[in-house]
C-alpha positions as CSV (number, residue, x, y, z in Angstrom):
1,X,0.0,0.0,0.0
2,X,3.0,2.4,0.9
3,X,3.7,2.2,-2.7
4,X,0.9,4.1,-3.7
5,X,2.4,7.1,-2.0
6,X,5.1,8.7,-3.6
7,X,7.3,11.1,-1.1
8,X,9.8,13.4,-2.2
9,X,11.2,14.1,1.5
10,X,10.0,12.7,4.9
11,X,6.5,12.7,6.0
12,X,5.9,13.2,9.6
13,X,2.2,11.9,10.6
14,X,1.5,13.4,13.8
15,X,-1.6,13.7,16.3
16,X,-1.8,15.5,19.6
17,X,-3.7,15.1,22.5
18,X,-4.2,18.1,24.7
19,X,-6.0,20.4,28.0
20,X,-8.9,21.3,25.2
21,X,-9.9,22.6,21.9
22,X,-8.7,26.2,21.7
23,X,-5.3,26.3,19.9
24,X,-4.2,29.8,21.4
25,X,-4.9,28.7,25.1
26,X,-4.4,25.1,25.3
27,X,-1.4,22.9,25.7
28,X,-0.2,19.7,24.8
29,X,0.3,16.5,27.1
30,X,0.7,13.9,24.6
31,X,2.0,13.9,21.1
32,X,3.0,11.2,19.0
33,X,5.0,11.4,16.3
34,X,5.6,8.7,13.0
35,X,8.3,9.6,10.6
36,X,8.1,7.9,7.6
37,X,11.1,8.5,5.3
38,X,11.1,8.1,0.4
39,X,12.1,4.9,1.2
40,X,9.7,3.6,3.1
41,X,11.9,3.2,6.4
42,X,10.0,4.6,9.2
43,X,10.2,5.3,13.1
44,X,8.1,6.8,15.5
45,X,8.2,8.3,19.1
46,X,5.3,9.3,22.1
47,X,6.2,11.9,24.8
48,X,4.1,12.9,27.2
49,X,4.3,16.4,28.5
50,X,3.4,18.8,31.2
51,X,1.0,21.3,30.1
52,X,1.8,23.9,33.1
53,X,-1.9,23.7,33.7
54,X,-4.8,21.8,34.8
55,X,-6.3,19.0,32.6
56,X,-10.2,19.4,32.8
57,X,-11.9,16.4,33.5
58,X,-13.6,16.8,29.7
59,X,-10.4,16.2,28.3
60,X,-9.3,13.6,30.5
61,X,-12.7,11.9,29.8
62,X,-11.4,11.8,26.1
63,X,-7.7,10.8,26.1
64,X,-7.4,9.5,29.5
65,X,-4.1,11.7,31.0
66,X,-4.6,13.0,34.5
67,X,-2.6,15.5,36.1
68,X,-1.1,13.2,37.9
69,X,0.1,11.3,34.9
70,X,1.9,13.7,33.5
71,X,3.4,15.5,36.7
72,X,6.6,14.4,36.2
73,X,6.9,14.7,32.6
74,X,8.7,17.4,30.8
75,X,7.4,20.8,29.7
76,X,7.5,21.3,26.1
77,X,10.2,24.0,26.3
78,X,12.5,20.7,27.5
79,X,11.8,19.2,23.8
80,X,11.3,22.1,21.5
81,X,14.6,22.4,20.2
82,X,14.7,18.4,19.6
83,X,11.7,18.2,18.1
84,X,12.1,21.4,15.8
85,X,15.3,19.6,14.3
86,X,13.2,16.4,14.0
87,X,11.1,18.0,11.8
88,X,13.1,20.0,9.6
89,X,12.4,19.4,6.2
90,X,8.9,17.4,6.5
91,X,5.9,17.4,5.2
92,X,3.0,16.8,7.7
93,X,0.4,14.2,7.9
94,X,-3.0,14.0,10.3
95,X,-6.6,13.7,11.1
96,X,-8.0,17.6,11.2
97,X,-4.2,18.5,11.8
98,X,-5.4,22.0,9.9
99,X,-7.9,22.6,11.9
100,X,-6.3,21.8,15.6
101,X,-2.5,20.1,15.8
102,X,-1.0,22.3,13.6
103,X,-2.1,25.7,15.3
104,X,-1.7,24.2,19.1
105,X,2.0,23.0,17.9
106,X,3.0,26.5,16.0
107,X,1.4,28.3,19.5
108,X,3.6,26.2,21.7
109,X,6.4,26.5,19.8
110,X,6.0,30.3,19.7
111,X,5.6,30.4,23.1
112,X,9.4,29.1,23.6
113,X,10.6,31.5,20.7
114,X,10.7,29.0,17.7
115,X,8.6,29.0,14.5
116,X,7.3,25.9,12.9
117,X,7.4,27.6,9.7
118,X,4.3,25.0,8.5
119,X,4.0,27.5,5.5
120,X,7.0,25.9,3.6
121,X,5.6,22.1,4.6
122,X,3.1,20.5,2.3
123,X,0.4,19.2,4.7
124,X,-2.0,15.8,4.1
125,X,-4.9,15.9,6.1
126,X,-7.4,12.9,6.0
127,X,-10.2,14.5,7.8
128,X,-9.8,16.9,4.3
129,X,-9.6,14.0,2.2
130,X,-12.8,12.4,4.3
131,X,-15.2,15.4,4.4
132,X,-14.1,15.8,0.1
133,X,-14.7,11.8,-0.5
134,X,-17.9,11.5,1.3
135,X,-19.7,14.6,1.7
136,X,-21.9,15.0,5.0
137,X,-24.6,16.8,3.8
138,X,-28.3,15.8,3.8
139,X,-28.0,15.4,0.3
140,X,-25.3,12.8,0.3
141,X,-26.8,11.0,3.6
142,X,-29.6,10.5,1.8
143,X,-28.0,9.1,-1.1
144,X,-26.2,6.5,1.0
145,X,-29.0,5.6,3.6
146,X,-31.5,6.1,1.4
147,X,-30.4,5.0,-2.2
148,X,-32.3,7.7,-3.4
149,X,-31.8,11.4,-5.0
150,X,-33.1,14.1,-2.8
151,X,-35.2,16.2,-4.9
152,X,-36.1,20.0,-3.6
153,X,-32.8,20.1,-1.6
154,X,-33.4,23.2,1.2
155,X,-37.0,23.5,0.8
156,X,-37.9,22.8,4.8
157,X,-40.7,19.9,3.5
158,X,-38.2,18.0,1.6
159,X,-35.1,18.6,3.6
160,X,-37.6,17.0,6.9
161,X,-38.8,14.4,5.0
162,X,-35.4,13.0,4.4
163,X,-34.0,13.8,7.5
164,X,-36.9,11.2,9.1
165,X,-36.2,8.4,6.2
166,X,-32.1,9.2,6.8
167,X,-32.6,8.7,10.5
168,X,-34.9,5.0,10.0
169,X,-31.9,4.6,7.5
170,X,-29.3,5.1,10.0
171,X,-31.4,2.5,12.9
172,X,-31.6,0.0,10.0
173,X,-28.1,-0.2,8.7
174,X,-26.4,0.0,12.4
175,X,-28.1,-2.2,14.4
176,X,-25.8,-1.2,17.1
177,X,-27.9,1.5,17.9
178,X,-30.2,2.3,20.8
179,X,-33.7,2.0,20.1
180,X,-34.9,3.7,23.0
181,X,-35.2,7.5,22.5
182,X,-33.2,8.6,25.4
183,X,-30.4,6.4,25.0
184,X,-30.4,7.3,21.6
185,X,-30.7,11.0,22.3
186,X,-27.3,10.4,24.6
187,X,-25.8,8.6,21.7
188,X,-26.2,11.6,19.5
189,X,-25.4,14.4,21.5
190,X,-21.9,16.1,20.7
191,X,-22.2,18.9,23.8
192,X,-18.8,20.2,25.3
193,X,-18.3,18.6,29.0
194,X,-16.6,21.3,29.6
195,X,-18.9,24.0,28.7
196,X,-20.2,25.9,31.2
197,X,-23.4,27.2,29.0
198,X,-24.9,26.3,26.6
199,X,-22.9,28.5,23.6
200,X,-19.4,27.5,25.2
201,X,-19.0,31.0,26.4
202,X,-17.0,30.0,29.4
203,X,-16.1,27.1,29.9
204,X,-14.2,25.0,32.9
205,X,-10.3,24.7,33.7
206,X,-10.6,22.2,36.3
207,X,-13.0,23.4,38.4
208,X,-12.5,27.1,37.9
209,X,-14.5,29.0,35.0
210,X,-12.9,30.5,32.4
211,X,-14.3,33.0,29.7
212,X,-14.1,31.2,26.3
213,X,-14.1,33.8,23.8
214,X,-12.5,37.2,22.6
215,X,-9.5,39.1,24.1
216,X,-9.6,37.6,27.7
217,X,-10.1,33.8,26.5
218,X,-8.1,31.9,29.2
219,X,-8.4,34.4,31.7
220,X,-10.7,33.2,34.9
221,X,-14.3,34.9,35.7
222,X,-13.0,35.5,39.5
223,X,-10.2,37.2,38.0
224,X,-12.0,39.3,35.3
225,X,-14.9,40.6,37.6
226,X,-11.7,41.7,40.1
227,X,-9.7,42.9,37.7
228,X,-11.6,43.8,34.2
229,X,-15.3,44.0,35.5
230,X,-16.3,46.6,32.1
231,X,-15.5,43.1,30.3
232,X,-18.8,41.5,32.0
233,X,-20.7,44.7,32.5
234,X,-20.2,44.4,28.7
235,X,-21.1,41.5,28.5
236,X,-24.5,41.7,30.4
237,X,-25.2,45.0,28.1
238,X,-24.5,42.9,25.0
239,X,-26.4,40.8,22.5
240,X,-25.6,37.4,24.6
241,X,-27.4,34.6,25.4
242,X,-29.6,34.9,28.7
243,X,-27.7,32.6,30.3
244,X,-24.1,34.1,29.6
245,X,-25.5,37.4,31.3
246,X,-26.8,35.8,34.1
247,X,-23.5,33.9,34.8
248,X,-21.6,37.3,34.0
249,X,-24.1,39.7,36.4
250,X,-23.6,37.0,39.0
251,X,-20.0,37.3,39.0
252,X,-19.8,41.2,39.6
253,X,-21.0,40.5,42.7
254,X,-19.1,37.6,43.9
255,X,-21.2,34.9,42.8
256,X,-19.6,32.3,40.9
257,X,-20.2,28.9,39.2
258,X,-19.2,25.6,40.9
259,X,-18.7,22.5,39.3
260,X,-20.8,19.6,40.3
261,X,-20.8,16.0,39.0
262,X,-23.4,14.2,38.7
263,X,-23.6,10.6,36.5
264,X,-20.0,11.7,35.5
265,X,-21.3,15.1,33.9
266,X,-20.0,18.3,34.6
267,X,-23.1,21.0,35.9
268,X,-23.5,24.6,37.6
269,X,-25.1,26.1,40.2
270,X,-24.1,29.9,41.6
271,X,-22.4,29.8,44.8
């Protein structure tokens, strides 16, 4: 199969796991790393690294790494130099690397004063390649569940109608599953853990809330409504969701979200 594939220099296929989804705030505590030279020799490598931060139990939830895991590991200034020179004169390889890995790595490397310079790589991405093969529109999902053309595309009557003979589609072909609504409804939901409402306009580091958008993204509520309290009078003044203000007008005057679990999800309450 490697035959297929014709490389003019080394191809570095890469994937990160990390603290969350936000490439200019999060950091990395696992990446592995498979170099795979023109000749088809290849060798590959998995550090795990100290992220100077909290893991939030979303993101452990996903990969698996707890703080304590990685507590001993190094930071990634330890290994930036090394794995700069490693990667000198690679293309790159991933799953959604364009949309995630490659701006979290170029933002840690810039943090240690180095530059990734992924402009001069050529860069393979199969989540691309897998969105372009097999579209995920309605239009395609009802070819493939369906067998059938969808005729009046975006008119609300047709597009429901297929979405309802998609769905029986989707229980046929899979019998995997759930049948019961609920479970089904759990099955299908794609909500942040992490989030703290319900537009992801903060969100939780550990079990502190943090705002999750704009110039202060990072930065914690408790310190924003002691230090930059226009920001959330802002906010509250704003076009934003009822339940952003509430959280916001809550924290001016010393009220703030506390994380509770319960069944293993994350929830809120004002304290």
């Amino acid at each position: 199969m490697f035959e297929q594939l014709k490389l003019e220099r080394p191809l570095v296929v890469f994937d990160i796991e990390s603290t969350g989804v936000v490439p200019q705030r999060d950091r990395i505590v696992e990446i592995a790393v498979l170099k795979i030279m023109p000749d088809g020799e290849s060798r590959s490598t998995v550090r795990r690294l100290n992220p100077q931060m909290p893991i939030p139990p979303g993101a452990t939830a996903i990969h698996g790494i707890t703080d304590a895991d990685v507590a001993a590991c190094p930071v990634f200034a330890d290994i930036a130099d090394k794995l700069l020179a490693y990667l000198e004169n690679c293309d790159l390889a991933g799953y959604n690397i364009q949309g995630f890995d490659i701006p979290l790595l170029e933002n840690e490397f810039k943090r240690v004063g180095l530059d990734l310079r992924t402009s001069e790589r050529r860069v393979i991405d199969a989540y691309t390649l897998f969105c372009k093969l097999y579209p995920r529109t309605l239009t395609a999902a009802y070819k493939f569940f369906c067998g059938k053309d969808l005729e009046g595309a975006h008119g609300a009557a047709a597009d429901t109608a297929a979405t309802w003979e998609v769905l029986l589609g989707q229980l046929e072909k899979h019998p995997e599953l759930p049948r019961e609504i609920g479970e089904l409804a759990k099955f299908s939901d794609n909500s942040d853990p992490d989030a703290i409402d319900r537009n992801r306009r903060f969100k939780w580091n550990g079990d502190e809330a943090v705002v999750n958008f704009g110039k202060y993204s990072g930065r914690t509520l408790r310190d924003l409504a002691e230090n930059e309290p226009g920001f959330l009078r802002w906010i509250i003044k704003s076009d934003f969701p009822d339940d952003v203000k509430e959280i916001a007008r809550n924290a001016l005057i010393g009220k703030f979200p506390v994380r509770k679990s319960s069944a293993g999800n994350p929830e809120s309450e004002n304290a």
